[in-house]
VEXDREN-2710 file (C-alpha; in Angstrom, 1 decimal):
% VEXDREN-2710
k/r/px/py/pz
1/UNK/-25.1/-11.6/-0.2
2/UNK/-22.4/-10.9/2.4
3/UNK/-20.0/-7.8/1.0
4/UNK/-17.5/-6.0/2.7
5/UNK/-16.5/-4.0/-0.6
6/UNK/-17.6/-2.4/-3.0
7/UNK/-15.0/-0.7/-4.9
8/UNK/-12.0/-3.2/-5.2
9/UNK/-13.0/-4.0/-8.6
10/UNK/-12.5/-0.9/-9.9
11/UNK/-9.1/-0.5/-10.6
12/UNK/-8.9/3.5/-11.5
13/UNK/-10.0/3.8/-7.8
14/UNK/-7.1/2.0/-6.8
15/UNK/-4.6/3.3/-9.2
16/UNK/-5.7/7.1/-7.8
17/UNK/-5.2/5.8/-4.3
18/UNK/-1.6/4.1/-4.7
19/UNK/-0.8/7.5/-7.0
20/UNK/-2.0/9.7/-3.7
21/UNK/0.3/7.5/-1.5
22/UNK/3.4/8.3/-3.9
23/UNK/2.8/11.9/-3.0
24/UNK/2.6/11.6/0.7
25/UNK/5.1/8.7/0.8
26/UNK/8.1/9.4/-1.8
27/UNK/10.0/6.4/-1.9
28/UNK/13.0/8.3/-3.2
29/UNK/13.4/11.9/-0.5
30/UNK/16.5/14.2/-0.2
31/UNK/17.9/12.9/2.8
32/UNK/18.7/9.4/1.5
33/UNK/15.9/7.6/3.8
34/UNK/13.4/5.8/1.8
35/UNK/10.1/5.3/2.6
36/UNK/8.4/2.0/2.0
37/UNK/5.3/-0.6/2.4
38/UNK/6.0/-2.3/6.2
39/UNK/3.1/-4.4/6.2
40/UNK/-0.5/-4.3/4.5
41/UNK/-3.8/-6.0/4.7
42/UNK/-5.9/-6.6/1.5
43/UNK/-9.2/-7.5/2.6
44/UNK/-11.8/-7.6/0.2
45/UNK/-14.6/-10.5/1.0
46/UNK/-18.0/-11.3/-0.7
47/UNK/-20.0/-14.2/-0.1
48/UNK/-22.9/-15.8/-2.2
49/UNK/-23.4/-18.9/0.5
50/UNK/-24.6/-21.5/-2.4
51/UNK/-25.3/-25.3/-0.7
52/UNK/-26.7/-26.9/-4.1
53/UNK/-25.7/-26.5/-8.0
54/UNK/-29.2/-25.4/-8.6
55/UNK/-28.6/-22.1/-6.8
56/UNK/-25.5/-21.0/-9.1
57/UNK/-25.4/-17.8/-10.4
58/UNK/-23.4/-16.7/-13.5
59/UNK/-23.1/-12.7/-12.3
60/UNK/-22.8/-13.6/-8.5
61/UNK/-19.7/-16.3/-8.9
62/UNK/-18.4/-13.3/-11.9
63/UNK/-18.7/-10.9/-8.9
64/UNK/-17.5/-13.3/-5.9
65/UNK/-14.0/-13.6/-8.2
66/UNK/-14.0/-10.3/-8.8
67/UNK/-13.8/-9.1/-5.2
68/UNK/-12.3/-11.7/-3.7
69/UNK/-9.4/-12.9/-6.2
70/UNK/-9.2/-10.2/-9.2
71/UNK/-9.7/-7.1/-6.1
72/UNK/-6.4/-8.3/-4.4
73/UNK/-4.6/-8.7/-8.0
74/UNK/-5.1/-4.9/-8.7
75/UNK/-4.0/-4.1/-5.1
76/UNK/-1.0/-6.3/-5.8
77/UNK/-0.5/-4.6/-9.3
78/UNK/-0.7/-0.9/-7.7
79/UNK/0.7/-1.4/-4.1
80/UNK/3.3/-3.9/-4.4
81/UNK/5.9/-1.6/-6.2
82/UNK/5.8/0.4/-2.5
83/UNK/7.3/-3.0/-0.9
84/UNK/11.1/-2.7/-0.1
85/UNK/13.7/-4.3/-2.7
86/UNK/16.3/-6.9/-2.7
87/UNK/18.4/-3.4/-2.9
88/UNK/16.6/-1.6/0.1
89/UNK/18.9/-1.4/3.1
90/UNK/16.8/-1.9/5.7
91/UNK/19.2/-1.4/8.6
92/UNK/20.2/1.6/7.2
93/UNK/16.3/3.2/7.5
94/UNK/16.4/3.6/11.8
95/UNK/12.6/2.7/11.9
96/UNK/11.4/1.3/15.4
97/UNK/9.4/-1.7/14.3
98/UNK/8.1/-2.3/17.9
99/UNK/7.6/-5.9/17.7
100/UNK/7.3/-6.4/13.7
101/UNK/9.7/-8.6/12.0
102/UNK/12.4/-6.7/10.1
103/UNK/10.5/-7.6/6.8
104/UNK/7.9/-6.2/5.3
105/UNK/4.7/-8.5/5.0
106/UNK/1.8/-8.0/2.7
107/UNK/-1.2/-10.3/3.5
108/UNK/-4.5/-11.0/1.9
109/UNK/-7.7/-12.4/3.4
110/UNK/-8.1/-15.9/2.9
111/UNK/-10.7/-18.5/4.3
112/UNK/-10.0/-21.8/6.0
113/UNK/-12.8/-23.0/3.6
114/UNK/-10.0/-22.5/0.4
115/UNK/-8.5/-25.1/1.6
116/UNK/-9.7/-28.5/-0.9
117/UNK/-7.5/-31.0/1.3
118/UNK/-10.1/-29.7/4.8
119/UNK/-13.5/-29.7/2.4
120/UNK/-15.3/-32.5/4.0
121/UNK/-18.7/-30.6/3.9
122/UNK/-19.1/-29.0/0.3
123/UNK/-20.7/-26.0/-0.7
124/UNK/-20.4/-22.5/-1.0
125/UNK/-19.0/-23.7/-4.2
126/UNK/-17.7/-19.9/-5.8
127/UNK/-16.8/-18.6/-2.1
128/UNK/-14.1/-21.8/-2.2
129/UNK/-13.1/-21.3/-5.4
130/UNK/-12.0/-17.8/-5.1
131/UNK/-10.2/-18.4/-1.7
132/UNK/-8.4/-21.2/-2.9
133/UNK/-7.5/-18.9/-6.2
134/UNK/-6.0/-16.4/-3.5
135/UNK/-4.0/-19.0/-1.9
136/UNK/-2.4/-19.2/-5.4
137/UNK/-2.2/-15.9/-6.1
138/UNK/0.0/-15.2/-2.7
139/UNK/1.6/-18.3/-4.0
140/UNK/3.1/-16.8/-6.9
141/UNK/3.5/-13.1/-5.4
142/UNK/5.6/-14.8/-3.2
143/UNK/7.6/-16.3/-5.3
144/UNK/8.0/-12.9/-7.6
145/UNK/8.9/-11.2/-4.2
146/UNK/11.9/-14.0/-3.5
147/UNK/13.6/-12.5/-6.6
148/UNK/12.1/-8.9/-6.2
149/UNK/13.0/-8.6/-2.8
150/UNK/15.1/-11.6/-1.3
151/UNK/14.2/-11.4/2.5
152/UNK/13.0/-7.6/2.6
153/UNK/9.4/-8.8/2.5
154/UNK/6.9/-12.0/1.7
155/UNK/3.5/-12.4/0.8
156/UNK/0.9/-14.5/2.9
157/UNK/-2.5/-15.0/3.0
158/UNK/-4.5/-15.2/6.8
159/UNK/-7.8/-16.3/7.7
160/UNK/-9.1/-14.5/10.4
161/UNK/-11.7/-17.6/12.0
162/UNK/-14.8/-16.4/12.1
163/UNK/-15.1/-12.6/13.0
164/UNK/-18.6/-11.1/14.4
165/UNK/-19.8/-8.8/11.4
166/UNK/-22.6/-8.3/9.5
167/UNK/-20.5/-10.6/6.9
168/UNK/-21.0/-13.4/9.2
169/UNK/-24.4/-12.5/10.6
170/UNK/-26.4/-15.5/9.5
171/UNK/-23.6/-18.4/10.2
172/UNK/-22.8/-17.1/14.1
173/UNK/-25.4/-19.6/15.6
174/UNK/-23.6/-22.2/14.0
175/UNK/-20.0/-21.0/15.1
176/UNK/-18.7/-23.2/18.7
177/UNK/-18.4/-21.6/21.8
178/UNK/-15.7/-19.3/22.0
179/UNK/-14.7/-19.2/18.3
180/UNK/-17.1/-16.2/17.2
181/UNK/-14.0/-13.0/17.6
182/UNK/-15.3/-9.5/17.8
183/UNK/-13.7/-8.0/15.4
184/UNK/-10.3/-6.2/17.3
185/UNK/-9.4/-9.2/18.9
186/UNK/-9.2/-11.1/15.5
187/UNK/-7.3/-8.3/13.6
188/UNK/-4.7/-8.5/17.1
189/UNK/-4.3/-12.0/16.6
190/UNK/-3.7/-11.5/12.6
191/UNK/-1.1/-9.0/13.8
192/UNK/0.4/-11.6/16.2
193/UNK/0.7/-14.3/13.4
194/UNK/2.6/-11.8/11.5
195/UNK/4.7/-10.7/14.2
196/UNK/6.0/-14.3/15.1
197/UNK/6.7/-15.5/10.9
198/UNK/10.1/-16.4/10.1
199/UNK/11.3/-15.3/6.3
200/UNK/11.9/-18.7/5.5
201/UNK/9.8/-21.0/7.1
202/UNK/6.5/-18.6/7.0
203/UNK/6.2/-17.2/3.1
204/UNK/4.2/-18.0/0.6
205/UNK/1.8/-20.1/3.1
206/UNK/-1.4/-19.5/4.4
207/UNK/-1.8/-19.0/8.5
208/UNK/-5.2/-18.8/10.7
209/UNK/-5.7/-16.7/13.3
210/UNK/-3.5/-18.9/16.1
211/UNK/-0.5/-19.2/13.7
212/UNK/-1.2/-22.6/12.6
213/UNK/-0.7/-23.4/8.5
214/UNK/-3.8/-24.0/6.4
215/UNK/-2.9/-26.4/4.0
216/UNK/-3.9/-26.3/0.5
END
């Protein structure tokens, strides 16, 4: 097992957490400038590497979905209400972005390995099922944001290539030259791919680490 969380699934831990941000972040303050959500991360992962039917597990694949697809739901359900509006001015909030995009972004770790059209090899059967169930779920955020919001922010989902942690311990012999990131340079490049998407042509889509779409 290969877990980078261990609380995601419990949602009164989250619900505290978005309730502690209300009090340090009031979205409605005395001076008339709003505070919201710019851009966020959600990046539960757990990985059960299964390479035959025989080695399924009833409470592992319950606990893979659970981290990787129900986690980012409660995140949605508890942070998403601190994403700007379609009524949020944004000009009117004088925040220097640096080189973010005028919109807010929320994001959520995905896998190249979600994808069913690139599964030429097989395996790691619940791993691929819950990363392709997170594709959906930006999916459909995405689409709620588009009423909810307009062009004031979009949801994504990013897979990060292959980052050098103890998540990926036992797969980095296998990685090519070159494509094993420490673990900065793979959240800059995230950063980047975020920096460069267009409203339009980049929401509701899935994006590796060089900007390039993963299809479903």
């Amino acid at each position: 097992m290969f877990t980078y969380t261990s609380r995601i699934i419990d949602e009164d831990t989250i619900a505290d957490a978005a309730a502690e941000c209300s009090k340090l972040f009031p979205r409605k303050v005395k001076d008339g400038s709003p505070s919201h959500l710019h851009l966020a991360f959600a990046l539960p992962g757990i990985l059960y590497p299964e390479k035959s039917p025989l080695q399924l597990d009833a409470a592992q694949m319950l606990q893979t979905f659970q981290v990787n697809t129900i986690g980012p739901l409660l995140l949605l359900k508890h942070f998403s209400p601190f994403l700007p509006r379609k009524s949020t001015i944004l000009d009117n909030l004088n925040m220097d972005m640096g080189p973010l995009q005028r919109h807010a972004t929320w994001a959520t770790l995905s896998a190249r390995v979600g994808s069913i059209s690139d599964n030429t090899l097989g395996g790691w059967y619940s791993y691929r099922a819950s990363k392709s169930a997170v594709n959906q779920v930006m999916k459909t955020f995405d689409n709620y944001l588009k009423t909810a919001a307009g062009e004031n922010a979009i949801g994504i989902s990013m897979h990060p290539g292959t980052v050098k942690t103890q998540f990926s311990k036992e797969f980095w012999g296998n990685v090519k030259e070159g494509k094993l990131f420490e673990p900065e340079y793979a959240a800059g490049k995230l950063v980047d791919v975020v920096c460069r998407l267009d409203v339009q042509s980049g929401r509701g889509r899935c994006w590796d680490w060089a900007g390039k779409e993963i299809p479903p």
